[in-house]
Backbone as a printed PyTorch tensor [residue, N CA C, xyz], in Angstrom:
tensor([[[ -5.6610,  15.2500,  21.8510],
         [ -5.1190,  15.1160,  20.5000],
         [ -6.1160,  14.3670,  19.6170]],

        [[ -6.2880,  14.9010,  18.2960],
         [ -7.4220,  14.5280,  17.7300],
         [ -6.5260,  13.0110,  16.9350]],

        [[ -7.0950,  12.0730,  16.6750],
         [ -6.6470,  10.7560,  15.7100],
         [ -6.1300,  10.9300,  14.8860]],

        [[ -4.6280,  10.3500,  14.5380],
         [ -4.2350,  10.8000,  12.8640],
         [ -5.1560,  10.1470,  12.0720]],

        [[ -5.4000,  10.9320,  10.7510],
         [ -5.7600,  10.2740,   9.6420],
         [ -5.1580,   9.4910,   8.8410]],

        [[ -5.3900,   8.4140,   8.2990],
         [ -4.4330,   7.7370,   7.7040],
         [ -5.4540,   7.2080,   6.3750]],

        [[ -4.8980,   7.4710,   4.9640],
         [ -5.6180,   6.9790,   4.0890],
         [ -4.7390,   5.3910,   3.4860]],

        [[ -5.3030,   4.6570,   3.4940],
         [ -4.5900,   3.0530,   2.7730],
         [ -5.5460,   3.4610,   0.8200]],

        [[ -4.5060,   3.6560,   0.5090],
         [ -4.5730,   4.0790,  -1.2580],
         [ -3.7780,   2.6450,  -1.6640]],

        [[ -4.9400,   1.9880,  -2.9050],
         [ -4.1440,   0.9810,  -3.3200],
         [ -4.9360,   1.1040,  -4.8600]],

        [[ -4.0430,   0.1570,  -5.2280],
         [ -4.6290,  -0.0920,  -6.8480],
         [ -4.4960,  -1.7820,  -6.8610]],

        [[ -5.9320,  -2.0510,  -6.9790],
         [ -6.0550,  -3.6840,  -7.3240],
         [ -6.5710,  -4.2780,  -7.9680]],

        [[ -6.2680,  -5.6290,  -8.5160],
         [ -6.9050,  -6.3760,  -9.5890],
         [ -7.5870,  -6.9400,  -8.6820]],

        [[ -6.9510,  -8.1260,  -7.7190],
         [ -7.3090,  -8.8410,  -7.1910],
         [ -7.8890,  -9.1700,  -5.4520]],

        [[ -7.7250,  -7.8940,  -5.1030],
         [ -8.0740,  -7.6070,  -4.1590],
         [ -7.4980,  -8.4670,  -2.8110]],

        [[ -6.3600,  -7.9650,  -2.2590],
         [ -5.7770,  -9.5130,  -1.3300],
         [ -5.8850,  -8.2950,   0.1460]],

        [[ -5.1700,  -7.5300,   0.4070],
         [ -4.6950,  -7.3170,   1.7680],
         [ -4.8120,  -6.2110,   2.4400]],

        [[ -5.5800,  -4.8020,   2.2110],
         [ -6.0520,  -3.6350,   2.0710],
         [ -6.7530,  -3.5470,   3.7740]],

        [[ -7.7930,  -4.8180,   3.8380],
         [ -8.5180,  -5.0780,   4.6410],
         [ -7.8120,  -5.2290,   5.9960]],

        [[ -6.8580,  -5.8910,   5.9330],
         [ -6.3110,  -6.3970,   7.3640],
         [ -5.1150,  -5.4560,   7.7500]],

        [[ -4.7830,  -4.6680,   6.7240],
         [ -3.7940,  -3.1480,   6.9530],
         [ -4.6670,  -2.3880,   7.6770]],

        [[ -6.1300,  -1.7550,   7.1400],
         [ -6.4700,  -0.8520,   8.0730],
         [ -6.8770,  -1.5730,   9.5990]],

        [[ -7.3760,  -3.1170,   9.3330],
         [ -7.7110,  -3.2400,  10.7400],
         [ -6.3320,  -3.1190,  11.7990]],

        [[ -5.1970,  -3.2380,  11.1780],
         [ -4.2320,  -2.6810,  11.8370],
         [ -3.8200,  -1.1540,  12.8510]],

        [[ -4.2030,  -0.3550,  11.6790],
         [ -4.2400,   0.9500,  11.5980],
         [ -5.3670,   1.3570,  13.1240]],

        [[ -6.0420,   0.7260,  12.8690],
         [ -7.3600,   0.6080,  13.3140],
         [ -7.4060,   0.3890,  15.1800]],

        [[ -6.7030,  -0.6320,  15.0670],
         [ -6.1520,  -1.4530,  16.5280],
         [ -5.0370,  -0.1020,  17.3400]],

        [[ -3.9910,   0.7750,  16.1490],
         [ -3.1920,   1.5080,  16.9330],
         [ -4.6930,   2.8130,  17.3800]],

        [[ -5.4170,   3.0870,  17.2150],
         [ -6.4690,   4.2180,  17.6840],
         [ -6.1370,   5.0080,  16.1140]],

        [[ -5.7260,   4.7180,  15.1160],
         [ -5.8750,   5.9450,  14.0810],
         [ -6.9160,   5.6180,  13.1910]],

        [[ -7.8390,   6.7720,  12.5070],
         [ -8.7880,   6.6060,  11.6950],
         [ -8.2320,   6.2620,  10.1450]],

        [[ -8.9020,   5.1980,   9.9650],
         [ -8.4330,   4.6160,   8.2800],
         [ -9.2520,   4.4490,   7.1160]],

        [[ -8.8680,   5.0910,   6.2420],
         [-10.1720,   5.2880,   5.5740],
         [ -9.2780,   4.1020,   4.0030]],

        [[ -9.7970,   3.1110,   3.5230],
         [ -9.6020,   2.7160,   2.1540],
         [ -9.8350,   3.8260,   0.6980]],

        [[ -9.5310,   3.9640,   0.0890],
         [ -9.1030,   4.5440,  -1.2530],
         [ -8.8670,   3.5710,  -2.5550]],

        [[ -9.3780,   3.7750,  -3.3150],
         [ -8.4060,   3.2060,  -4.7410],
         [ -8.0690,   4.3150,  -5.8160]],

        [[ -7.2770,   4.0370,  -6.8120],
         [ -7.0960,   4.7010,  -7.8360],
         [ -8.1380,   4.7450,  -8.7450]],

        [[ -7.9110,   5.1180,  -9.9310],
         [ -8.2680,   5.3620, -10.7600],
         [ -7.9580,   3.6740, -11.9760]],

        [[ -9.0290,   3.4250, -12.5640],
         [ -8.5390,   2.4030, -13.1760],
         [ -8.3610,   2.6400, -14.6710]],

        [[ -7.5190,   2.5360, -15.3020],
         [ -7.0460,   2.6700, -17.3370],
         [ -7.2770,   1.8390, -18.0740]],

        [[ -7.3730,   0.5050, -17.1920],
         [ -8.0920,  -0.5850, -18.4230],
         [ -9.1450,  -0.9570, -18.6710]],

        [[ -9.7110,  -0.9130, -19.8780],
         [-10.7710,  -1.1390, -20.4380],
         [-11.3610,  -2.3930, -19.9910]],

        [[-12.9720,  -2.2080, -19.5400],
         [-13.4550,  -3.6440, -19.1490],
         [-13.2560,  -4.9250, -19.9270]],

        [[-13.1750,  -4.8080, -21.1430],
         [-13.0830,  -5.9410, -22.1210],
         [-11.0220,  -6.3730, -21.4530]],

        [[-10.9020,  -5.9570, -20.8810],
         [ -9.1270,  -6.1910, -20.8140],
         [ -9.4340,  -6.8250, -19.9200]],

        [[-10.0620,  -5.9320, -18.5720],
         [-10.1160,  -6.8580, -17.5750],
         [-10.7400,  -8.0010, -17.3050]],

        [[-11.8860,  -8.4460, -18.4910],
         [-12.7590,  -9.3960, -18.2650],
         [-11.5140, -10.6150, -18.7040]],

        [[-11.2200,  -9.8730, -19.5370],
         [-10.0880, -11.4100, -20.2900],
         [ -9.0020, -11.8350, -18.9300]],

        [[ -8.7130, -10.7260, -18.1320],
         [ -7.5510, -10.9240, -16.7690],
         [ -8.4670, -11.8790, -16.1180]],

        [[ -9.5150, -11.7430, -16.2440],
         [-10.4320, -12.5850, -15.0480],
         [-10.4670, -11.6420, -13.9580]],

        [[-10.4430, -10.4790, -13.7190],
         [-10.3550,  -9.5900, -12.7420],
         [-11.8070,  -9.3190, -12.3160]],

        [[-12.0720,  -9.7760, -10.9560],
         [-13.2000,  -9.6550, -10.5480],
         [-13.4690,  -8.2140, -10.0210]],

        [[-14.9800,  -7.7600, -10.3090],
         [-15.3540,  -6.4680, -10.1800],
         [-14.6220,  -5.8010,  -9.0460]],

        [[-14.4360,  -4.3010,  -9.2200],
         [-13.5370,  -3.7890,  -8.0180],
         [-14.4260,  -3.2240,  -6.7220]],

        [[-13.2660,  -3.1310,  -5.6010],
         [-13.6450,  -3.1960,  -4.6590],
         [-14.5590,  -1.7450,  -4.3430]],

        [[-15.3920,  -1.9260,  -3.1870],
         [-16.7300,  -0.9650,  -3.1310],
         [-15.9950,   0.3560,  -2.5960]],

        [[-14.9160,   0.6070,  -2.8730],
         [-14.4170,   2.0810,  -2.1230],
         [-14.5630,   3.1880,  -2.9850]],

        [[-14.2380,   4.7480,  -2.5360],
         [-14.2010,   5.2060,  -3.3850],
         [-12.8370,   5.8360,  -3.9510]],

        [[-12.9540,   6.1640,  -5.2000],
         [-11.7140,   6.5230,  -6.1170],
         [-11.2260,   7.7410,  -5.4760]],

        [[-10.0340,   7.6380,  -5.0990],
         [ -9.4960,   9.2760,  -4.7520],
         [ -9.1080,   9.9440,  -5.4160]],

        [[ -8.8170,  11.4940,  -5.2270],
         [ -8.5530,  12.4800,  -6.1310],
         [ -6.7330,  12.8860,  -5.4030]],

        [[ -6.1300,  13.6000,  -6.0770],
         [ -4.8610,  14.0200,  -5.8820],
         [ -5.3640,  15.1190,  -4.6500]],

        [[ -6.3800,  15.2770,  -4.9130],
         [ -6.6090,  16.7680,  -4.1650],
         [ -7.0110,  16.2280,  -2.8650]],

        [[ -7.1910,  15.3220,  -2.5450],
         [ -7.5120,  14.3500,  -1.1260],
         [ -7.0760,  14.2670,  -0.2230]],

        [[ -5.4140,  14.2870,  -0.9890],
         [ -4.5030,  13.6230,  -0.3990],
         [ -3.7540,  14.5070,   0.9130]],

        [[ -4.3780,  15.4550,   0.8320],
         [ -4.0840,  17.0130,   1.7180],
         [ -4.7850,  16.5980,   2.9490]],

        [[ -6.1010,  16.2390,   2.9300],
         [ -6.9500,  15.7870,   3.8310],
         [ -6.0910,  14.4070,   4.7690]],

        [[ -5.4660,  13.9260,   4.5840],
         [ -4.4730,  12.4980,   5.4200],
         [ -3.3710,  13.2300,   6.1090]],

        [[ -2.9200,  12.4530,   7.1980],
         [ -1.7810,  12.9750,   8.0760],
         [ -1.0330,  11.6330,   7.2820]],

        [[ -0.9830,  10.6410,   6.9860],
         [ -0.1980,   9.5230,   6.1370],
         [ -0.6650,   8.7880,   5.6690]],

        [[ -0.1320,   7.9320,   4.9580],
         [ -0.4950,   7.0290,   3.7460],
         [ -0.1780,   5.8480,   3.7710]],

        [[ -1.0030,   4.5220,   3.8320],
         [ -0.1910,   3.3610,   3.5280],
         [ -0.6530,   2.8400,   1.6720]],

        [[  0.4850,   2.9760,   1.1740],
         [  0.2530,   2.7740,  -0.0990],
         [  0.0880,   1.0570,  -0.8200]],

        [[ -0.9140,   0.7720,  -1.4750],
         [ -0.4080,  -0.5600,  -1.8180],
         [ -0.9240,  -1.1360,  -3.6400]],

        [[ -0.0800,  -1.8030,  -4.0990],
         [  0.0680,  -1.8810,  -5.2990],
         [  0.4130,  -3.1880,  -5.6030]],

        [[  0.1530,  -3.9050,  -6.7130],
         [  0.6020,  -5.0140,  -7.1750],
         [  2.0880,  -4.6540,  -7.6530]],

        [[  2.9930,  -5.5650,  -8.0380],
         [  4.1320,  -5.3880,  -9.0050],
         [  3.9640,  -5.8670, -10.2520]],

        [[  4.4660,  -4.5950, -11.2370],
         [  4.5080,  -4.5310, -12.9800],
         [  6.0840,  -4.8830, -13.0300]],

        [[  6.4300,  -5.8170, -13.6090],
         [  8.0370,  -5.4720, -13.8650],
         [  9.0310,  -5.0510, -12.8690]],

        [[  8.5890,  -5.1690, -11.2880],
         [  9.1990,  -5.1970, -10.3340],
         [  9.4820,  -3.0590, -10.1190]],

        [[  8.2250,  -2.8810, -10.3530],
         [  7.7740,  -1.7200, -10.2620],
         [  6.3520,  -1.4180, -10.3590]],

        [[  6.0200,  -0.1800,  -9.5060],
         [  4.5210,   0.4120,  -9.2010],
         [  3.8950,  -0.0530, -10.6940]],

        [[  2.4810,  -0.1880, -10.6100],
         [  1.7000,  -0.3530, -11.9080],
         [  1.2670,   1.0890, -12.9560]],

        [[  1.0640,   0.7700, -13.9490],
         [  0.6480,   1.8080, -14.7720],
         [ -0.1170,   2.8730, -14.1750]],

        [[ -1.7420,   2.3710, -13.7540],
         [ -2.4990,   2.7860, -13.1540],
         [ -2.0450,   3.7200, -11.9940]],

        [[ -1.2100,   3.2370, -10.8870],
         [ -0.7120,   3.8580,  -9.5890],
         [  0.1460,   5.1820, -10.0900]],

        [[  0.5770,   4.9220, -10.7690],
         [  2.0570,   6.1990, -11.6620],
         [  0.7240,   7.2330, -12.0500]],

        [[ -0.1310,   6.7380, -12.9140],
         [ -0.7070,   7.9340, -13.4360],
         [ -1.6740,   9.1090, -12.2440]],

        [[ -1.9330,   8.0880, -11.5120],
         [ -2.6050,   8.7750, -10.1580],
         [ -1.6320,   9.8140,  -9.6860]],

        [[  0.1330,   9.0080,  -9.3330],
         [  1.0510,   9.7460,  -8.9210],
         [  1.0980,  10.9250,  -9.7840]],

        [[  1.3620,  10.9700, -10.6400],
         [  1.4660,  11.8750, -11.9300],
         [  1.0250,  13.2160, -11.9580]],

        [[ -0.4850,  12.6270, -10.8160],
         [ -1.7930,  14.0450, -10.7150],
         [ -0.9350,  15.0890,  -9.9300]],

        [[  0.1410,  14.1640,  -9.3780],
         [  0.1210,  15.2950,  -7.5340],
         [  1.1860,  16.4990,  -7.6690]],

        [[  1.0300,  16.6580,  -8.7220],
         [  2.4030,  17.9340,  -9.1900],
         [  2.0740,  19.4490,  -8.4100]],

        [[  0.5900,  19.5610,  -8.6990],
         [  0.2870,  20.7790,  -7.7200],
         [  0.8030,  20.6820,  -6.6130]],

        [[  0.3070,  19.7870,  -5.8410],
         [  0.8340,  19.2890,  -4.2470],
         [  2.1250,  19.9110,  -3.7380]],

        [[  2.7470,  18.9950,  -5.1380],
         [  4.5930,  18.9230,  -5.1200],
         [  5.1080,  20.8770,  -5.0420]],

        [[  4.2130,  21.1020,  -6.1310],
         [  4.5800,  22.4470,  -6.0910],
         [  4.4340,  23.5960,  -5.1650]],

        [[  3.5460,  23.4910,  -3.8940],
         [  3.3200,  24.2990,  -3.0210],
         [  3.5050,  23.6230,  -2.2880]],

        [[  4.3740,  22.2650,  -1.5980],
         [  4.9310,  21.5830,  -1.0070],
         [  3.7360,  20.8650,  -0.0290]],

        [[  2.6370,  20.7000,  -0.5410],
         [  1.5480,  20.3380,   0.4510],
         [  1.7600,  18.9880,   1.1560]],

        [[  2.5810,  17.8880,   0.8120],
         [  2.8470,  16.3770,   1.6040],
         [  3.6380,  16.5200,   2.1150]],

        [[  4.7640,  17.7890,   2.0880],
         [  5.8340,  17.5190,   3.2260],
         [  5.2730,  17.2080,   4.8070]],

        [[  6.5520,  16.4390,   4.9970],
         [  6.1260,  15.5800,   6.3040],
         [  5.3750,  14.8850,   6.7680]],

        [[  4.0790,  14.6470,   5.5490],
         [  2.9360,  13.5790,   6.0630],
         [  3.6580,  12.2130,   5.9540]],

        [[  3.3360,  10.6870,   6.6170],
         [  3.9860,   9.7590,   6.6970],
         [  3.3780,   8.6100,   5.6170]],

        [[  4.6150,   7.7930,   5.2000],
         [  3.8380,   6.9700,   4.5830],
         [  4.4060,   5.5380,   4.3840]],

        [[  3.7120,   4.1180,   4.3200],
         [  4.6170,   2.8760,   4.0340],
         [  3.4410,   2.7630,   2.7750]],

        [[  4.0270,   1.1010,   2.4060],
         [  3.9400,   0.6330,   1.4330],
         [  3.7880,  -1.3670,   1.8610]],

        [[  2.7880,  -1.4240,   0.9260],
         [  2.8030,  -2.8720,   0.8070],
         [  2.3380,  -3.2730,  -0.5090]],

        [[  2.5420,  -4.7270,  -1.2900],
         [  2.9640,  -4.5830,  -2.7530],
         [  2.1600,  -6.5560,  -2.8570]],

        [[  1.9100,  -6.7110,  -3.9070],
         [  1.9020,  -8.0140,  -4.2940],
         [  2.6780,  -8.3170,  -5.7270]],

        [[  3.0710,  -9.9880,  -5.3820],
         [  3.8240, -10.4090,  -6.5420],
         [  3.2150, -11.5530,  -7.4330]],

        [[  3.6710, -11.7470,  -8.4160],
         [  3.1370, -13.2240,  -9.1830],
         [  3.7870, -14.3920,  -8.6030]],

        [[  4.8830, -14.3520,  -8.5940],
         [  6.1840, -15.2700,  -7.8810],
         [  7.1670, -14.3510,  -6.9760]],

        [[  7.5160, -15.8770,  -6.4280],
         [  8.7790, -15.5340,  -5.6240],
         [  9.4210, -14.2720,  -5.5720]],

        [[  9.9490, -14.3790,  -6.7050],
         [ 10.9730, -13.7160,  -7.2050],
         [ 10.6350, -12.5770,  -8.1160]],

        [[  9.6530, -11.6960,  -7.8930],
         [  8.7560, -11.4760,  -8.6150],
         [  8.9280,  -9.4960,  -8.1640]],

        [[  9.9530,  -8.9660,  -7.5020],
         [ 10.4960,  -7.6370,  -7.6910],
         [  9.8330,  -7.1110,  -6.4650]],

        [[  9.2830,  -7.5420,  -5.4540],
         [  8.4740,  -7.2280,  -3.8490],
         [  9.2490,  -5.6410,  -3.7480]],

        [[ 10.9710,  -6.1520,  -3.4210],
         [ 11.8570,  -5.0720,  -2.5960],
         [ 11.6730,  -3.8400,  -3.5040]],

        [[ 12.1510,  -3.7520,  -4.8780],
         [ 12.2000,  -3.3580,  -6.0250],
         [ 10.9050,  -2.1740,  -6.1930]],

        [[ 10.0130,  -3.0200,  -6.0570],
         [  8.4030,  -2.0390,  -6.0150],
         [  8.3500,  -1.2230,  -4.8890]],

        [[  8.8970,  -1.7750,  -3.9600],
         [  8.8400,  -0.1600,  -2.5850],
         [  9.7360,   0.3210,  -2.7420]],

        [[ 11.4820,   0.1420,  -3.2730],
         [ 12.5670,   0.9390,  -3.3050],
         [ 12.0940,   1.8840,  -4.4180]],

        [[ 11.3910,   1.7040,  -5.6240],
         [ 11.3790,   2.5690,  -6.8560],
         [ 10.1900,   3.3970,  -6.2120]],

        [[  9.6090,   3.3530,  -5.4980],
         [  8.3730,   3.8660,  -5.2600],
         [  9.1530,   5.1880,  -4.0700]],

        [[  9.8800,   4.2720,  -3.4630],
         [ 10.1010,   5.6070,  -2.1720],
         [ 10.9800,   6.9870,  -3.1230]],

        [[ 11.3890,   6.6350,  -4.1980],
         [ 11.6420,   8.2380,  -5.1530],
         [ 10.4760,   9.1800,  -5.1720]],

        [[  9.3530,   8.1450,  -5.3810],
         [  8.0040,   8.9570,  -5.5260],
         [  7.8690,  10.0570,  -3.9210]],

        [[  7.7720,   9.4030,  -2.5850],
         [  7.6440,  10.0980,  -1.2840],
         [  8.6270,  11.1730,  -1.8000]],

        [[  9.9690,  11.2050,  -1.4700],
         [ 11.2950,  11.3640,  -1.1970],
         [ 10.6780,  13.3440,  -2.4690]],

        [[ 10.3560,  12.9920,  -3.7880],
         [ 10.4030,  14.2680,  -4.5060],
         [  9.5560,  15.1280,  -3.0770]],

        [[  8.1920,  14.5200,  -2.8370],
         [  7.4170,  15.2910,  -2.1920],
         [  7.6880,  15.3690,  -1.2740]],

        [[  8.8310,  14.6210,   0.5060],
         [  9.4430,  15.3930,   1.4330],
         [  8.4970,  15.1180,   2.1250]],

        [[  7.6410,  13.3260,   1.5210],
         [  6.8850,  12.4290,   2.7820],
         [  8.3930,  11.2520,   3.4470]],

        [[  7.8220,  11.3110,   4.4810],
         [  8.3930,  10.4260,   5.3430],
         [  8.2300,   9.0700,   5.5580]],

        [[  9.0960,   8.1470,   4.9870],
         [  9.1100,   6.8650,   4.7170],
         [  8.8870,   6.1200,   6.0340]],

        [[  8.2250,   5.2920,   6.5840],
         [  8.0480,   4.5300,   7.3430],
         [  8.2970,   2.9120,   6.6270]],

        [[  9.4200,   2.1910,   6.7070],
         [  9.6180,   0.9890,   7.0580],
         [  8.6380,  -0.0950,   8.0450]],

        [[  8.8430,  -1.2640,   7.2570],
         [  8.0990,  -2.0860,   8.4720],
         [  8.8280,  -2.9990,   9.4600]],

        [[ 10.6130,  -3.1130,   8.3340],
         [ 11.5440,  -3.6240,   9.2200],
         [ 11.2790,  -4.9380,   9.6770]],

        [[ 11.9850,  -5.0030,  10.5850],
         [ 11.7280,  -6.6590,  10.9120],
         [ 11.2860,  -6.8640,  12.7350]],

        [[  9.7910,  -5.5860,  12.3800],
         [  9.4660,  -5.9220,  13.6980],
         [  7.7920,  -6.9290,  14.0720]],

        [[  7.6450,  -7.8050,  13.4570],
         [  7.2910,  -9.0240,  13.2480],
         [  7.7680, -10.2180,  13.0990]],

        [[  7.8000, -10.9720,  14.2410],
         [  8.5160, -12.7860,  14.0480],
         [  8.1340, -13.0010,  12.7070]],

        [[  6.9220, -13.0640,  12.1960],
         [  6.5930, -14.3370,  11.2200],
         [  7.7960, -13.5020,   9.6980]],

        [[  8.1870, -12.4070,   9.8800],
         [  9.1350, -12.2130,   9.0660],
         [ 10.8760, -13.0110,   8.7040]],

        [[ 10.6050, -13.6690,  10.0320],
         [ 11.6870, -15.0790,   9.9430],
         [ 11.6040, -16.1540,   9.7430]],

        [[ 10.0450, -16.0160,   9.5540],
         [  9.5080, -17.6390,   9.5860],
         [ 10.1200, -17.8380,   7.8780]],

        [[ 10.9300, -19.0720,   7.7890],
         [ 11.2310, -19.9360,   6.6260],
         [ 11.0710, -21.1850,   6.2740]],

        [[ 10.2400, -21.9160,   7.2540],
         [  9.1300, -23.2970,   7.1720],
         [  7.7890, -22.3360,   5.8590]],

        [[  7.6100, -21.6290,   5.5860],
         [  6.4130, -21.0590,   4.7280],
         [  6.7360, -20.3710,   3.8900]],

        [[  6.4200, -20.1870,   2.8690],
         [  6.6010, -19.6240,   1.5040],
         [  5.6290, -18.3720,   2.0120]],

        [[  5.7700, -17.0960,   1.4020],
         [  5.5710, -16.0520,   1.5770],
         [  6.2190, -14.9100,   1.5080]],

        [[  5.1020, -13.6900,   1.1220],
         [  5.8110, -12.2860,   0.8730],
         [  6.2760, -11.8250,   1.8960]],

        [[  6.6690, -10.5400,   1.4380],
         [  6.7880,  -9.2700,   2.4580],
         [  8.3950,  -9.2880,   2.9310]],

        [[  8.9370,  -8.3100,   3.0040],
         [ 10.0410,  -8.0490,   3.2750],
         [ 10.5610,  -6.6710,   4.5510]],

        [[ 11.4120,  -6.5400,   5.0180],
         [ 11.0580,  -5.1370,   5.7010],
         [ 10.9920,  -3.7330,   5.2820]],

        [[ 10.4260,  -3.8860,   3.7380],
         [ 10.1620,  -2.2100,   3.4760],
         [  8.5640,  -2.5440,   3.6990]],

        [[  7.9200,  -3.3550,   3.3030],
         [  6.8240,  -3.6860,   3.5920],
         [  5.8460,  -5.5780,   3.4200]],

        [[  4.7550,  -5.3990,   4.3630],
         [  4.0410,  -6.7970,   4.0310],
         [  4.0250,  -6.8230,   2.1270]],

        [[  4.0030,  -8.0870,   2.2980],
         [  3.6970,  -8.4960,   0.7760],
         [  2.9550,  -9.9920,   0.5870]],

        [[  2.3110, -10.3960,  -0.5230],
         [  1.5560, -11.7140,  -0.5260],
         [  1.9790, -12.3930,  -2.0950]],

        [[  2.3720, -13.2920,  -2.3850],
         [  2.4290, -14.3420,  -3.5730],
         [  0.7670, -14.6730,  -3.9360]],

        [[  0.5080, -13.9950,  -4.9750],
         [ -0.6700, -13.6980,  -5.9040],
         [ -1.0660, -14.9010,  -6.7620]],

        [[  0.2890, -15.0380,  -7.3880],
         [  0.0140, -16.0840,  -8.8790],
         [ -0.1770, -15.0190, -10.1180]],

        [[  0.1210, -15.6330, -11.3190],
         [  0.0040, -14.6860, -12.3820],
         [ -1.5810, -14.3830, -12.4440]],

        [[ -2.5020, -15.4050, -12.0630],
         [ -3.4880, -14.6810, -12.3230],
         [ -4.7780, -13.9150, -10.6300]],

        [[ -3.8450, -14.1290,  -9.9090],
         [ -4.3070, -13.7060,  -8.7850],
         [ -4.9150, -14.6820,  -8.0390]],

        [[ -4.8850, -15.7180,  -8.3470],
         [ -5.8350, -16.8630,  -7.7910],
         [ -5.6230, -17.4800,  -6.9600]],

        [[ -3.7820, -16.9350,  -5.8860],
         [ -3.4750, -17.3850,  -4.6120],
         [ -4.3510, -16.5270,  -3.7530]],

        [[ -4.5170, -16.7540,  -3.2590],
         [ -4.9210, -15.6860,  -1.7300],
         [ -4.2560, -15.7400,  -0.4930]],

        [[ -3.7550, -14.8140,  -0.2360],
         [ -2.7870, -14.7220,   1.1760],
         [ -2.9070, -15.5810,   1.8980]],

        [[ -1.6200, -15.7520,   2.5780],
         [ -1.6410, -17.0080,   3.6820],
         [ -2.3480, -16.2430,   4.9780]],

        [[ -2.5770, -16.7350,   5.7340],
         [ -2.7980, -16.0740,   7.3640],
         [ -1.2270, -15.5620,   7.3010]],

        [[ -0.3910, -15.8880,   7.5570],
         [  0.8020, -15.4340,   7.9170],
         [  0.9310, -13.6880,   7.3240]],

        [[  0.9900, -13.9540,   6.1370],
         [  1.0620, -12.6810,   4.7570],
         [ -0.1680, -11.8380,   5.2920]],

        [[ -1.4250, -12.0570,   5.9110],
         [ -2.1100, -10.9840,   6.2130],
         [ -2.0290, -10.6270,   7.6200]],

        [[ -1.7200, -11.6370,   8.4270],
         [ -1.1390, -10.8050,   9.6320],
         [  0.2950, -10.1460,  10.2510]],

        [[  0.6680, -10.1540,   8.9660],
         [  1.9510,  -9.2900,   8.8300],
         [  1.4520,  -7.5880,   8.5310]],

        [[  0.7690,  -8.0990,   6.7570],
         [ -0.1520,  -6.7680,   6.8960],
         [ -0.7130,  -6.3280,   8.2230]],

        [[ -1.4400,  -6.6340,   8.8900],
         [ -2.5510,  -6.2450,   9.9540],
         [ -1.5880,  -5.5940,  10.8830]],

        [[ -0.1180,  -6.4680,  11.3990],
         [  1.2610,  -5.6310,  12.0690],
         [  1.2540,  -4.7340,  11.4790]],

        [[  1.2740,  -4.3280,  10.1240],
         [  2.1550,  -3.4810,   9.6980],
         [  1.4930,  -2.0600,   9.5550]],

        [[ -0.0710,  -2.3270,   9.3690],
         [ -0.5850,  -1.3290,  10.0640],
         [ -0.5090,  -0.4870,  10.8380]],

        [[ -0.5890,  -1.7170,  12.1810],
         [ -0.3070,  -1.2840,  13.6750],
         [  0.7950,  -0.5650,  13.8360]],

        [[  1.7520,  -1.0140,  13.3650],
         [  3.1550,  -0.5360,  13.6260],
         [  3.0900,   1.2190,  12.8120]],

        [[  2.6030,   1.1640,  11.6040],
         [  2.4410,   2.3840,  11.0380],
         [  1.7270,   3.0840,  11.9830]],

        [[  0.5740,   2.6420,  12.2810],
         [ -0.7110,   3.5910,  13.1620],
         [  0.5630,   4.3440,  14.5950]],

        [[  1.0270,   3.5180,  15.3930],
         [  1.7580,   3.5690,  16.3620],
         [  2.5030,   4.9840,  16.0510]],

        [[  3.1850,   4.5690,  14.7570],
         [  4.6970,   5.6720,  14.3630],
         [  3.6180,   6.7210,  14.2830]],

        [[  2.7610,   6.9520,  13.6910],
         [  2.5340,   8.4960,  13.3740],
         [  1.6290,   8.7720,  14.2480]],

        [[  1.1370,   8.0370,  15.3370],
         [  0.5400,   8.6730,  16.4550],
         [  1.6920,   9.3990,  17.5730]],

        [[  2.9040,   8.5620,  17.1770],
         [  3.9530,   9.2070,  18.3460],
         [  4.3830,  10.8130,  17.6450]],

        [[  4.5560,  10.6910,  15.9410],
         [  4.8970,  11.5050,  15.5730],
         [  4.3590,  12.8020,  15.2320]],

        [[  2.4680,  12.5940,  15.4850],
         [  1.5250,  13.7060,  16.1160],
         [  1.1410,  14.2090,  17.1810]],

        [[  2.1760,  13.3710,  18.2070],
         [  2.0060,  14.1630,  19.2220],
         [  3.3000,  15.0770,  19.7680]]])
């Protein structure tokens, strides 16, 4: 059996947790390739965010997305929903939708917040409408990680997916905890769709 493919597609300002998802991915035997979107804001916007230059991957196309057996998707939260940027990428995949090309490929999700309280659940529940039109298969991360009980530590992530407390201007950086949840949640993804390719 040849390796599933698995693409990790994210859209980031700040660059937190991308890294320790595929080494996840990575650890179950599936091949992981990083992706980003497409970016809409003007450099003069982002210089004022303080958004440091983006990461060295390359930009994917809608038409790519044929090439992956699943997806781990990841996104900051706008308003306790996917970002501008991520929607318009989504936006592309109507061909796809229309000759049904993602049915059944697999996919999770992991998200960052400013605060606490800051719409984590919200950003993967509004997002799984997005899978659900196209008739991809939601993979949960659930609560099969301890440190998801841990409540001595402040931290993201919930069981639709890992998550990390950012700060409004991005200037937290994940705890160890928050990225080796990611790095599980990988694994745990890599695992599901290796059982589910064979």
């Amino acid at each position: 059996m040849t390796k599933p493919k698995v693409f990790v597609i994210i859209y980031t300002t700040y660059h937190h947790m991308a890294e320790r998802v595929k080494a996840g991915l990575e650890k179950a035997g599936v091949e992981a390739t990083i992706y980003q979107v497409a970016e809409t804001l003007p450099a003069d916007v982002l210089a004022k965010m303080g958004a440091p230059p983006k990461p060295n991957v390359p930009v994917i196309t809608a038409a790519d997305l044929e090439k992956a057996d699943g997806f781990v998707f990841g996104f900051p939260t706008r308003y306790g929903m996917i970002p501008a940027q991520f929607k318009a990428f989504w936006d592309s995949t109507g061909q796809l939708w229309a000759k049904g090309a993602l049915v059944g490929k697999m996919a999770a999700t992991f998200t960052s917040t400013a605060t606490l309280g800051g719409g984590q659940e919200t950003t993967h529940l509004t997002f799984i409408s997005q899978l659900v039109h196209h008739g991809i298969v939601y993979v949960p991360l659930g609560y099969t990680n301890q440190q998801m009980f841990n409540i001595e530590e402040v931290h993201g992530g919930s069981p639709y997916g890992a998550g990390c407390i950012a700060g409004g201007d991005g200037s937290r950086q994940p705890s160890e905890l928050e990225l080796s949840v990611a790095e599980h949640q990988g694994s745990h993804f890599g695992k599901t769709i290796s059982q589910y390719k064979k």
